[in-house]
Legacy VTK file of the C-alpha trace (Angstrom):
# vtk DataFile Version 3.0
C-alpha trace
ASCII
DATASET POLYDATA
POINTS 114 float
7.944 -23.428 -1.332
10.499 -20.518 -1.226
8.914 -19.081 -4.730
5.367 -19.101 -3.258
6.636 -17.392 -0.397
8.485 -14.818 -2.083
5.259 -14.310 -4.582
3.410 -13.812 -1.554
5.674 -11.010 -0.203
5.309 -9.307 -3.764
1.724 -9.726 -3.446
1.879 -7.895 0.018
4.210 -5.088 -0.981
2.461 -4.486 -3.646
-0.613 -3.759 -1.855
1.604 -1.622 1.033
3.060 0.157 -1.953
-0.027 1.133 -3.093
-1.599 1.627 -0.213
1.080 4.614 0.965
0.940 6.393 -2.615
-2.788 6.531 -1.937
-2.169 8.205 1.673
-0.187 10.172 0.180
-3.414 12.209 -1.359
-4.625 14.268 0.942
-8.404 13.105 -0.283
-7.577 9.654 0.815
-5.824 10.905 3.780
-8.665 12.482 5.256
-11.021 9.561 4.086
-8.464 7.018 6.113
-7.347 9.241 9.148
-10.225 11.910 9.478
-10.191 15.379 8.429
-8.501 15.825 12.137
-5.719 14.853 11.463
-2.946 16.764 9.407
-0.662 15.499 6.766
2.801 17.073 7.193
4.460 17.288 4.034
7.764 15.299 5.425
5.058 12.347 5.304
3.576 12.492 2.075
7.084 12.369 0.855
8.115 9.665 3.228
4.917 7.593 2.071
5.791 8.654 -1.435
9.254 7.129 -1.604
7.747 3.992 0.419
5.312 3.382 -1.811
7.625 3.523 -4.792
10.294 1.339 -3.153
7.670 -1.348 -2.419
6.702 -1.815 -5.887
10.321 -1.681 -6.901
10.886 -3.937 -4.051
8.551 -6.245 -5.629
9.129 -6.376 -9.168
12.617 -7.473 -7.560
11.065 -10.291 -5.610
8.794 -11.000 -8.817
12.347 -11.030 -11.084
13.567 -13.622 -8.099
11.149 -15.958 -8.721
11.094 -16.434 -12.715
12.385 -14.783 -15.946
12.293 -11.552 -16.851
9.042 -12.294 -19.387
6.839 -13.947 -17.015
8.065 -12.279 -13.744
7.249 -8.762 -15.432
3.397 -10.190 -16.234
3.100 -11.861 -12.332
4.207 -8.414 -11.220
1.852 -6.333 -13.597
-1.117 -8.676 -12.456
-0.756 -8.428 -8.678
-0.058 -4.480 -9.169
-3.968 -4.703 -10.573
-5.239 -6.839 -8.213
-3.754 -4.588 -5.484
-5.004 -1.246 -6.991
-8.438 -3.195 -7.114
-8.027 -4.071 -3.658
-7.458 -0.401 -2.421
-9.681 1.159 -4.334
-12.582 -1.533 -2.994
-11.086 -0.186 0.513
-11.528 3.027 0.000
-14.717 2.565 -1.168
-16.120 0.408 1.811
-13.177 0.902 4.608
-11.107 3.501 4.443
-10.505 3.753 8.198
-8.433 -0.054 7.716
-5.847 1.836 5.292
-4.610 3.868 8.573
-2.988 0.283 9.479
-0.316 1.333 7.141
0.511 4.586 9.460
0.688 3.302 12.809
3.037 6.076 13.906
0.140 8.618 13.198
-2.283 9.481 16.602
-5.622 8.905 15.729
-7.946 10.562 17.877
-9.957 8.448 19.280
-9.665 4.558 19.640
-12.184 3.345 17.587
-11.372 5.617 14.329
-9.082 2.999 12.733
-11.190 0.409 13.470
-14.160 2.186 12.290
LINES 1 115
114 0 1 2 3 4 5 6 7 8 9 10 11 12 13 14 15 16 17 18 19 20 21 22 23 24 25 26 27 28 29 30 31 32 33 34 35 36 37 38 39 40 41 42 43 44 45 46 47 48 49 50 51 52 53 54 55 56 57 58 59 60 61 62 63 64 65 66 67 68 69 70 71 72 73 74 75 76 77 78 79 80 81 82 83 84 85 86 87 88 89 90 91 92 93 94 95 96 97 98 99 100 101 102 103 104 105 106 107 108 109 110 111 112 113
């Protein structure tokens, strides 16, 4: 039970992970926040380093789990079905990808939940 739980939390950092290095484009920025709203360069580096330390942070939980072999190939597969799931976000939502920058003002109540 611990191992699927710990999969699970790679799953989900994985998709965090790759969720901040897209916000920190400015294209998806705008397409997740509005073209309102700025992106201070202190937080594209902030969601840079986030993003990396998530998918470090879950090729760690990955390596937890099993051996080095098959924990690289769990960790490689959930980093492409994460990157499908953001791009398919972007695509159809990208007003839910503000979720992972609650600490920027959105103008407007209903933007995020677009």
């Amino acid at each position: 039970m611990l191992d699927a739980l710990l999969l699970l939390a790679a799953l989900a950092a994985n998709g965090a992970g790759l969720g901040w290095l897209a916000l920190a484009m400015e294209v998806h920025w705008a397409q997740a926040l509005g073209d309102g709203v700025l992106q201070p360069r202190r937080t594209v580096a902030w969601l840079r380093w986030a993003g990396v330390a998530a998918l470090a942070g879950s090729l760690a939980l990955c390596l937890s789990v099993d051996h080095g072999s098959m924990a690289s190939l769990v960790w490689v597969m959930a980093l492409a079905g994460a990157a499908l799931c953001i791009a398919f976000t972007l695509a159809w939502r990208p007003r839910v990808l503000g979720l992972l920058v609650p600490w920027v003002r959105v103008r407007g109540a209903d933007a995020v939940r677009g």
